[in-house]
C-alpha positions as CSV (number, residue, x, y, z in Angstrom):
1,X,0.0,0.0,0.0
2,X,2.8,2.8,0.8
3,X,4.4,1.3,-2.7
4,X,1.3,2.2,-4.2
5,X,1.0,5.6,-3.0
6,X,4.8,6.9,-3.6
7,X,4.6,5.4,-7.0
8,X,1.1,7.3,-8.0
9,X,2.8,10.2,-6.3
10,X,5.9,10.0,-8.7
11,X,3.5,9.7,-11.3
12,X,1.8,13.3,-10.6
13,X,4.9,14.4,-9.9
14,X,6.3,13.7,-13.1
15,X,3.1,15.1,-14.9
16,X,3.2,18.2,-13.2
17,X,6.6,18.7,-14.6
18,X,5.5,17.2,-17.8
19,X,2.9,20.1,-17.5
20,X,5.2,22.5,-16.5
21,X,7.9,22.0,-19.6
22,X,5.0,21.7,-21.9
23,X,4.0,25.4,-20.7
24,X,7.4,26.7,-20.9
25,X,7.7,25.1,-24.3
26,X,4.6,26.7,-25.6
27,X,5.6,29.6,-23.9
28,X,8.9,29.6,-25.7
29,X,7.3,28.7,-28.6
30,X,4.7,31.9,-28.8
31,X,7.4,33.8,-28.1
32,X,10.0,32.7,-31.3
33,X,6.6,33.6,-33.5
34,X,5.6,36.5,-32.6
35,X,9.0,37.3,-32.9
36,X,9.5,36.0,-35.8
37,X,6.1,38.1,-36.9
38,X,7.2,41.3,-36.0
39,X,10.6,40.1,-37.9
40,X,8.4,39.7,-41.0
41,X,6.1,42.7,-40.3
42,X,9.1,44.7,-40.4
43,X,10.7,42.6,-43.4
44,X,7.3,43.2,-45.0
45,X,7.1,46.9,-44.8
46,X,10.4,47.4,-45.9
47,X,10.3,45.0,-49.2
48,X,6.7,47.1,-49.8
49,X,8.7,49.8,-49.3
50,X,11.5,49.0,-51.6
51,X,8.9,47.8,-54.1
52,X,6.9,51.1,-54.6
53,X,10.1,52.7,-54.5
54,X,11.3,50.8,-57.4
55,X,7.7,51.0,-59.1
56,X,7.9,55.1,-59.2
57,X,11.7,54.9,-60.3
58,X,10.7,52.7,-63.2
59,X,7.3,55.0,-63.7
60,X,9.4,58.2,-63.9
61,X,12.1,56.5,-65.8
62,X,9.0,55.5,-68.2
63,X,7.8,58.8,-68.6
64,X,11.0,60.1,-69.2
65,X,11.8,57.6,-72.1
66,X,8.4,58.6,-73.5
67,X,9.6,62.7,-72.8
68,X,12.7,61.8,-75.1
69,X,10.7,59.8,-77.5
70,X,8.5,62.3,-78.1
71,X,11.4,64.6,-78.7
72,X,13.0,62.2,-80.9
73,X,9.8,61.8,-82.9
74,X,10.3,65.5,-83.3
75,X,13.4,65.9,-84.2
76,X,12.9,62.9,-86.8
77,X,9.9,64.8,-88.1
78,X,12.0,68.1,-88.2
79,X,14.9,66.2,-90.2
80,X,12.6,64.7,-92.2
81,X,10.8,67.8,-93.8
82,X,14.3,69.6,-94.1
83,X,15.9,66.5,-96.0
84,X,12.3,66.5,-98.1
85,X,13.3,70.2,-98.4
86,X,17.2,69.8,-99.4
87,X,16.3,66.8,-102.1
88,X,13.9,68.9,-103.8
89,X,16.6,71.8,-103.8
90,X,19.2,69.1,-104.9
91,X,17.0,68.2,-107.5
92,X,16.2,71.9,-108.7
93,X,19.9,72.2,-108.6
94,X,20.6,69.1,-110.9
95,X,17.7,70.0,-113.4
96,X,19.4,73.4,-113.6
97,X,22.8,72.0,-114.0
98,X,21.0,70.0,-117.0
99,X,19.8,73.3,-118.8
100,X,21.8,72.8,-121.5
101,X,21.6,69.0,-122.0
102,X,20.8,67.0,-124.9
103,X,20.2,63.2,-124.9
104,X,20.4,61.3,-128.0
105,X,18.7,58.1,-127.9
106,X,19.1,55.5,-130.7
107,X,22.1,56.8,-132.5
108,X,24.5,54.0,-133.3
109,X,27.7,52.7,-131.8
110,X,31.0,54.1,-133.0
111,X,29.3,56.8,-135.2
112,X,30.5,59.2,-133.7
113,X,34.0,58.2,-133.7
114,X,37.1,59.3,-131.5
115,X,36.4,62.8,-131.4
116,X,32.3,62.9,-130.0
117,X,32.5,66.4,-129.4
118,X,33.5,67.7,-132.9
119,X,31.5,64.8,-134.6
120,X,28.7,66.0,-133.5
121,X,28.8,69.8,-133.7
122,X,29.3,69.1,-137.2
123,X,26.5,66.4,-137.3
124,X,23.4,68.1,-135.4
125,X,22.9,71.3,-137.9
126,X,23.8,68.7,-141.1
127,X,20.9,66.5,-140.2
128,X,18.9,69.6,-139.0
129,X,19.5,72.4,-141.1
130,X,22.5,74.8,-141.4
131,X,20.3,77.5,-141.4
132,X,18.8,76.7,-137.7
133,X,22.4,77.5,-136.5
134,X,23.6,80.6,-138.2
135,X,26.7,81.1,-135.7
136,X,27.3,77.6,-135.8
137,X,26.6,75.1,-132.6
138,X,29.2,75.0,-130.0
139,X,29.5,72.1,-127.7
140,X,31.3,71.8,-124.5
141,X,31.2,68.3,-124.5
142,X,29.4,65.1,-125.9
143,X,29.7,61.5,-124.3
144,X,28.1,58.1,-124.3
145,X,26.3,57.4,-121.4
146,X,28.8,55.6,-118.5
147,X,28.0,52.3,-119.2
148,X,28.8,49.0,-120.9
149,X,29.4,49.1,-124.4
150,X,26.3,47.5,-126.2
151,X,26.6,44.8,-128.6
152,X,25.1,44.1,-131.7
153,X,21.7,43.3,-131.4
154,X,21.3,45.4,-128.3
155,X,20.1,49.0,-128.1
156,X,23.1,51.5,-128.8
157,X,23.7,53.3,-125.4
158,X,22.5,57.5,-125.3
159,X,24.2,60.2,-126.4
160,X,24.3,63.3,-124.0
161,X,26.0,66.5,-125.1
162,X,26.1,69.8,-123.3
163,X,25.4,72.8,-125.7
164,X,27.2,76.2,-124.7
165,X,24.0,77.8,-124.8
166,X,20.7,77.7,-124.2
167,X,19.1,78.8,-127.5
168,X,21.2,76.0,-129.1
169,X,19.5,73.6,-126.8
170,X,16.0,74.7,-127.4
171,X,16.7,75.0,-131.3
172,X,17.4,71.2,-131.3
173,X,14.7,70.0,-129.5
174,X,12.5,71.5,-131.4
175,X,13.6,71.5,-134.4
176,X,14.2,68.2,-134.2
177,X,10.4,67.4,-133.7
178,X,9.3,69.6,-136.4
179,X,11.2,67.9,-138.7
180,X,10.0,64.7,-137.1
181,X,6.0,66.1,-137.5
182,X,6.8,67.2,-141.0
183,X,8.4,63.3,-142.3
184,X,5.9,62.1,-140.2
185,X,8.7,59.5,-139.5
186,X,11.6,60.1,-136.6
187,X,15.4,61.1,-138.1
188,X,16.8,57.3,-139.4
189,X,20.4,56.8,-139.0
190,X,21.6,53.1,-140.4
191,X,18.1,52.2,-140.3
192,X,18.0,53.3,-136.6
193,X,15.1,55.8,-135.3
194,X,17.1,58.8,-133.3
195,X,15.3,60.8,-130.9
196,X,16.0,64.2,-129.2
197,X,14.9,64.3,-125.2
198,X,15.5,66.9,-122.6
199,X,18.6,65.6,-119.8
200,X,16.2,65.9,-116.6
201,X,16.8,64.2,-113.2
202,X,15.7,60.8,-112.1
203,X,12.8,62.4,-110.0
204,X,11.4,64.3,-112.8
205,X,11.5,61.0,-115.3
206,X,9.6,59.3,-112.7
207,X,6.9,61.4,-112.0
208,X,6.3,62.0,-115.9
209,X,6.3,58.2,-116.3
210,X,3.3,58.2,-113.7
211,X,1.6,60.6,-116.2
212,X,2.4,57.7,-119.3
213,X,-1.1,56.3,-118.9
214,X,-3.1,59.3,-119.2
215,X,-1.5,60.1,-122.2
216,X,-1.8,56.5,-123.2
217,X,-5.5,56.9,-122.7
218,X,-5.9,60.5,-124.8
219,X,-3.6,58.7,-127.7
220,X,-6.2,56.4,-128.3
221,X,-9.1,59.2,-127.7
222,X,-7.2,61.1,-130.8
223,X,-6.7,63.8,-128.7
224,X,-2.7,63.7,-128.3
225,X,-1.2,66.8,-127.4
226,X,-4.6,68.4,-126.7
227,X,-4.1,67.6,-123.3
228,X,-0.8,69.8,-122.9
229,X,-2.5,72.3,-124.5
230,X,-5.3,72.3,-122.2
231,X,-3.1,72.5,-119.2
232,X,-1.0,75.0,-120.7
233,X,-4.1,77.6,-121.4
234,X,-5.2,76.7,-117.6
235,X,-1.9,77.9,-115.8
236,X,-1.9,80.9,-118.3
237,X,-5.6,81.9,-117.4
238,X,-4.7,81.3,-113.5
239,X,-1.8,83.6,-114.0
240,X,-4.0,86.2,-116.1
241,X,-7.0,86.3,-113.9
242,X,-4.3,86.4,-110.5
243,X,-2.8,89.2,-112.6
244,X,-5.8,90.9,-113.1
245,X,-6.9,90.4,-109.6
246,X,-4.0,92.0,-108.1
247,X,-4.5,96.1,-109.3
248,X,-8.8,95.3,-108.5
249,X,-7.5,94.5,-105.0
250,X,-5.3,97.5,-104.9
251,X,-7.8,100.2,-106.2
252,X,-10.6,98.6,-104.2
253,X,-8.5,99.2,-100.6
254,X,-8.0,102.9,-102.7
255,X,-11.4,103.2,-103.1
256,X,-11.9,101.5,-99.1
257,X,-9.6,104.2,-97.1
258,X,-8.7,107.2,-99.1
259,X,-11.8,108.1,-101.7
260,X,-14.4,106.5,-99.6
261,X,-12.9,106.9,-96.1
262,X,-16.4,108.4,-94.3
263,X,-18.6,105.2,-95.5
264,X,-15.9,102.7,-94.0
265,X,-15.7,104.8,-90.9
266,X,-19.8,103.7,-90.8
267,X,-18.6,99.6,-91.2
268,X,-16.6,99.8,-88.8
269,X,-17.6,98.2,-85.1
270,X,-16.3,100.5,-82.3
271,X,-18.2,100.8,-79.6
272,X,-18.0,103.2,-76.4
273,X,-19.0,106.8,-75.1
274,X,-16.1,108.2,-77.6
275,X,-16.7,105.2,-80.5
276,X,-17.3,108.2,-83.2
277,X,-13.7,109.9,-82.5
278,X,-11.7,106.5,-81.6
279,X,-13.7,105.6,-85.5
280,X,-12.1,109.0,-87.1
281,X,-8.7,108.0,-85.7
282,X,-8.6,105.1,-87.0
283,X,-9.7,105.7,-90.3
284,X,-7.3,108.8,-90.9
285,X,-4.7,106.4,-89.4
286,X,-5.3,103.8,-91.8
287,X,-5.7,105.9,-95.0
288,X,-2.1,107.5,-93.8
289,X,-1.1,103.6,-94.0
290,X,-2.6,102.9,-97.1
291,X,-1.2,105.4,-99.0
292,X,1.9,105.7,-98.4
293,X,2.0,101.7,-98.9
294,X,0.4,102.1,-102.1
295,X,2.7,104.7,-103.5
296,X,5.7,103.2,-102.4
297,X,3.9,100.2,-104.4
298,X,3.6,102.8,-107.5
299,X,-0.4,102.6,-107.8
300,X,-0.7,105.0,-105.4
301,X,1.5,107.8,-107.8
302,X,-1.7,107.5,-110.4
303,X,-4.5,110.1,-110.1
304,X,-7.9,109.1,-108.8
305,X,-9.2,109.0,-112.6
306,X,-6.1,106.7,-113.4
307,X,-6.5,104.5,-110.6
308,X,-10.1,103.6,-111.4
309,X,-9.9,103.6,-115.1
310,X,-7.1,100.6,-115.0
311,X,-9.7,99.4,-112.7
312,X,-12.4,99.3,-114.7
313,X,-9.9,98.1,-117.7
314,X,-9.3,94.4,-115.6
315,X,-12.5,94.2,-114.2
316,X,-13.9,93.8,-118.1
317,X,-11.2,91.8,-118.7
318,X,-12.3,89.6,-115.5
319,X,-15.9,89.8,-117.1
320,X,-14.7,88.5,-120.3
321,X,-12.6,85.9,-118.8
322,X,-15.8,84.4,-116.8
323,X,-18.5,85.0,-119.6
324,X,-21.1,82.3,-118.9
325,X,-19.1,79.3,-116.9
326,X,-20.0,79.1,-113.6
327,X,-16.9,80.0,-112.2
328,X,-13.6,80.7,-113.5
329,X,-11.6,77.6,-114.2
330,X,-15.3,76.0,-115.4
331,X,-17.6,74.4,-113.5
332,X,-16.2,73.6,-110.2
333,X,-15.0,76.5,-107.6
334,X,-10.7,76.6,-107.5
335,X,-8.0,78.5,-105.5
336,X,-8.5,81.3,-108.6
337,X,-12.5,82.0,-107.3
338,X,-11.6,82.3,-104.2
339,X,-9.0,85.1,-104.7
340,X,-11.2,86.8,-107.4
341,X,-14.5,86.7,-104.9
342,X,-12.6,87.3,-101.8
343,X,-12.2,91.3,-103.8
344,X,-15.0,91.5,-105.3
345,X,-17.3,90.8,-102.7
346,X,-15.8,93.9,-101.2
347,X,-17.0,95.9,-103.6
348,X,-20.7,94.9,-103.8
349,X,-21.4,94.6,-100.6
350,X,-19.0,97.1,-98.6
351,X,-18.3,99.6,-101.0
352,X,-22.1,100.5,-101.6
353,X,-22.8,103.3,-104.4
354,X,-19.0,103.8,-105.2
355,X,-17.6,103.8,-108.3
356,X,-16.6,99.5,-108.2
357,X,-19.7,98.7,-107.1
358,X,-22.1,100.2,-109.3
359,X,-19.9,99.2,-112.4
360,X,-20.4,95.3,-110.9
361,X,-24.3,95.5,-110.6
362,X,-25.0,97.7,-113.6
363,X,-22.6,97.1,-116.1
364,X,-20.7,93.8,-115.6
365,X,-23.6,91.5,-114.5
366,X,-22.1,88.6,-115.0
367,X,-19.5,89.2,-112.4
368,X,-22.8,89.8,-110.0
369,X,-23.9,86.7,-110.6
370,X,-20.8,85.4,-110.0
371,X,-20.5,86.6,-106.5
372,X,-24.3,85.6,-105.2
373,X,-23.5,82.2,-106.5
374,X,-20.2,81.5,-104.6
375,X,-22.1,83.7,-101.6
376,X,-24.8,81.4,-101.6
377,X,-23.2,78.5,-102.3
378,X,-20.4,78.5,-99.3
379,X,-22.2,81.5,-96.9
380,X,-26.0,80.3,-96.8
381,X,-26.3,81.5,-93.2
382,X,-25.3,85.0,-95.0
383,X,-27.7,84.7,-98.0
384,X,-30.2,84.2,-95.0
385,X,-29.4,86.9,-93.0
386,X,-29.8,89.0,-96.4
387,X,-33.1,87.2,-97.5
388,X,-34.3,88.5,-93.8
389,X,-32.6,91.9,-93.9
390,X,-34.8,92.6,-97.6
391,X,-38.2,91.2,-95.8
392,X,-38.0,93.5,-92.5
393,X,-37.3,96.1,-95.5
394,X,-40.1,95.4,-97.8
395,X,-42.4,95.6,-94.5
396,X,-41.1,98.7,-94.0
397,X,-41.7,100.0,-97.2
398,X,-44.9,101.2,-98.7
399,X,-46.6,99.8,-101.6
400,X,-46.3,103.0,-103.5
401,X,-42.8,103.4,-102.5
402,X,-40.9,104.1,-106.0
403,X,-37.5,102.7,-103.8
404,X,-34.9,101.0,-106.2
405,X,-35.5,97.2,-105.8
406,X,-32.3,95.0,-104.5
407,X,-30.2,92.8,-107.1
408,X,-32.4,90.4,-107.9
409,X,-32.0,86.4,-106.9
410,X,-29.2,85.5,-109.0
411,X,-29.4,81.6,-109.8
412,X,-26.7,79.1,-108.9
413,X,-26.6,78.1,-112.5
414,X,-25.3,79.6,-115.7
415,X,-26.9,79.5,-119.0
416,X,-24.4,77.7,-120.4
417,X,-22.4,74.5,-119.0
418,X,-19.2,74.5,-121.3
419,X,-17.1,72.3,-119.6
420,X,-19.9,69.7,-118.8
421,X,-20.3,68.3,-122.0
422,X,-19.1,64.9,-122.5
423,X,-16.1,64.5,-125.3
424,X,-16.7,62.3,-128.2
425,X,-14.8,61.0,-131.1
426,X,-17.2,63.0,-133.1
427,X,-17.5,66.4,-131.5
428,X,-13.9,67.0,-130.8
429,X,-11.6,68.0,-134.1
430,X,-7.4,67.0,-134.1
431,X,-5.5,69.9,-134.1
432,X,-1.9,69.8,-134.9
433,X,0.5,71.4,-132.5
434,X,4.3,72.1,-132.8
435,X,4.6,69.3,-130.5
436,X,2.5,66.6,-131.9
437,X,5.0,63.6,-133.3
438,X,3.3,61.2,-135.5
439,X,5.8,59.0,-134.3
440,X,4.8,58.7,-131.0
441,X,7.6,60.4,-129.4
442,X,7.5,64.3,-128.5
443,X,10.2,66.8,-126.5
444,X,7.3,66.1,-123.4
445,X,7.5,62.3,-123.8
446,X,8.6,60.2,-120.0
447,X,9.3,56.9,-122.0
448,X,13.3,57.1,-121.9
449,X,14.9,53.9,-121.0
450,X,15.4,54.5,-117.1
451,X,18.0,51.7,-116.6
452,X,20.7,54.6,-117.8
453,X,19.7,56.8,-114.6
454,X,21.1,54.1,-112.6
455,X,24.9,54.8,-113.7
456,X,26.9,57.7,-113.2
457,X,26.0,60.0,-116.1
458,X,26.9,63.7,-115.3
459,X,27.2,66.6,-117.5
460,X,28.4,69.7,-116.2
């Protein structure tokens, strides 16, 4: 019985230490973690730390690479337009170094023999006509193209020479397709066709072979060279009706400030308890301005009678130039219209009972109709504000009232639509031109063989 007890007493004993280590263990145990925890906490916040650290240095080191890109793409665009600049200078500078240039295509090998420079100062007025060349042709220097030496069977290489000056140059080229339009045939040399060409640059060839097609297309319409002729009298008409344009605009600001300076004092918007005297300054300003600008231009050292009489000269001639088209260039609005409305306009409907204006409505009617039509057809929100002006008026006014009626609605439409009509076989007649070649080839023709830009051929 006492072995019994001391042996169930050892027994607690031992489990109360059990117990005990156990809860120092635990203990110990809690205490490693929540170190290790606040270890990790503090780990933790410094790696987030770090991290968003990092993140903004590469965000800023983003936006900055996108700063500089950006300024690259600039400067990229910047060198880009001024080498699109310098190559078409380079290219104005090699067509003018070519002003003087003659190609020969077709002419035989060895023809020319060791001297090409006298050969062919001797051969050009034989085959062309002495009396084209009175003082004789003078050559600085002629040369076979700078390539390989063709062989029989293949096509002869060109011939460029470089005439002293430029009258020679122009005499051959045409001359050479008169003579071509006369034989109806090209020159023949050993059974060879020879043409004459203009030396251009590379660029010019290729954008006149883009144009090969459309002249392909008028060729078989019948209508070759009626196409250069067309463009030619529409860059001349520009230029005329841009000429004529340019003294209208100056005698209409004459008419504007210094003969009618009291009516555009009334146009003007100035408002204020002194408007009337800060209008008076400005007008007298201006008109000082104006005329001294427009006698240092020379208009402005005509007399008043001068001034409006060459006006009144180009206005007619503007009047003739439009007749019944539409507009100027025909039947669509161009850059021309616009420069040719944006004066007259002034003078109908800002210059109201001067000299300009009542030579427009009474006299040149046509040029009236002219302005409504472009007014109404690009300012309808003005046309409106007109069309409600002239009501409120005609309420206004009695029946009995013996008032001068407005200009009448012009229509949008002329009486005649030249440049509408389709083109037919039938309704169009050939013409002959001094440039037409019967032979297909012309001084304007693109179809030179372009393999020979691809060597070194310089004449200088």
């Amino acid at each position: 019985m006492p072995e019994s007890t001391s042996v169930e007493m050892s027994v607690k004993d031992l489990e109360d230490k059990i117990y005990s280590v156990s809860s120092h263990l635990v203990n110990f145990v809690n205490l490693f973690i929540s170190k290790i925890n606040a270890m990790a906490e503090v780990i933790n916040g410094a790696f987030k730390l770090e991290i968003i650290e990092r993140f903004e240095m590469c965000d800023q080191g983003l936006v900055d690479a996108q700063d500089q890109l950006q300024d690259e793409n600039r400067i990229i665009e910047t060198l880009q337009i001024q080498n699109k600049n310098l190559a078409k200078k380079v290219d104005y500078l090699e067509n003018q170094s070519r002003r003087n240039n003659v190609k020969i295509v077709g002419l035989p090998e060895g023809i020319e023999g060791p001297d090409p420079r006298k050969f062919f100062t001797e051969w050009i007025p034989r085959v062309l006509g002495q009396d084209k060349f009175p003082e004789g042709l003078i050559l600085e220097c002629a040369y076979r193209v700078l390539r390989r030496k063709s062989f029989s069977g293949q096509n002869p290489r060109s011939v460029l020479i470089h005439c002293l000056n430029y009258c020679d140059r122009e005499t051959i080229l045409h001359t050479a397709i008169r003579n071509a339009q006369q034989n109806r045939s090209p020159l023949m040399v050993q059974n060879n066709p020879v043409f004459f060409y203009q030396y251009l640059s590379q660029e010019i060839m290729f954008q006149r072979r883009e144009f090969n097609s459309v002249k392909e297309r008028l060729w078989k319409k019948r209508h070759k060279g009626t196409f250069r002729i067309i463009s030619m009298a529409n860059s001349l008409l520009k230029e005329r009706c841009l000429g004529l344009n340019i003294i209208i605009k100056k005698a209409i600001v004459y008419c504007q400030w210094i003969d009618n300076l009291h009516e555009t004092g009334k146009i003007l918007s100035v408002s204020g308890p002194l408007s009337g005297f800060l209008k008076w300054i400005l007008c007298h300003l201006t008109r000082g301005i104006v005329k001294r600008e427009m006698y240092g231009q020379g208009i402005g050292r005509f007399s008043k009678e001068e001034i409006y009489t060459l006006m009144e000269k180009d206005m007619r001639a503007l009047s003739v130039i439009l007749g019944d088209k539409k507009y100027i260039m025909g039947t669509r609005p161009s850059t021309v219209d616009a420069a040719v409305f944006g004066q007259l306009a002034q003078a109908m409907w800002t210059l109201p009972g001067t000299r300009p204006e009542r030579l427009i409505r009474d006299e040149l009617v046509n040029l009236a109709l002219y302005c409504e039509r472009i007014k109404r057809k690009f300012w309808p929100e003005w046309t409106a504000e007109s069309d409600e002006a002239s009501d409120s008026n005609e309420d206004e006014t009695s029946e009995d009232s013996l008032t001068p009626t407005p200009l009448q609605d012009f229509s949008l439409y002329s009486r005649t639509e030249t440049f509408d009509e389709e083109l037919t076989e039938n309704s169009v007649s050939y013409s002959q031109t001094p440039d037409t070649d019967y032979t297909g080839h012309s001084l304007f023709d693109s179809d030179v063989e372009m393999e020979e830009y691809t060597d070194n051929e310089l004449v200088k």
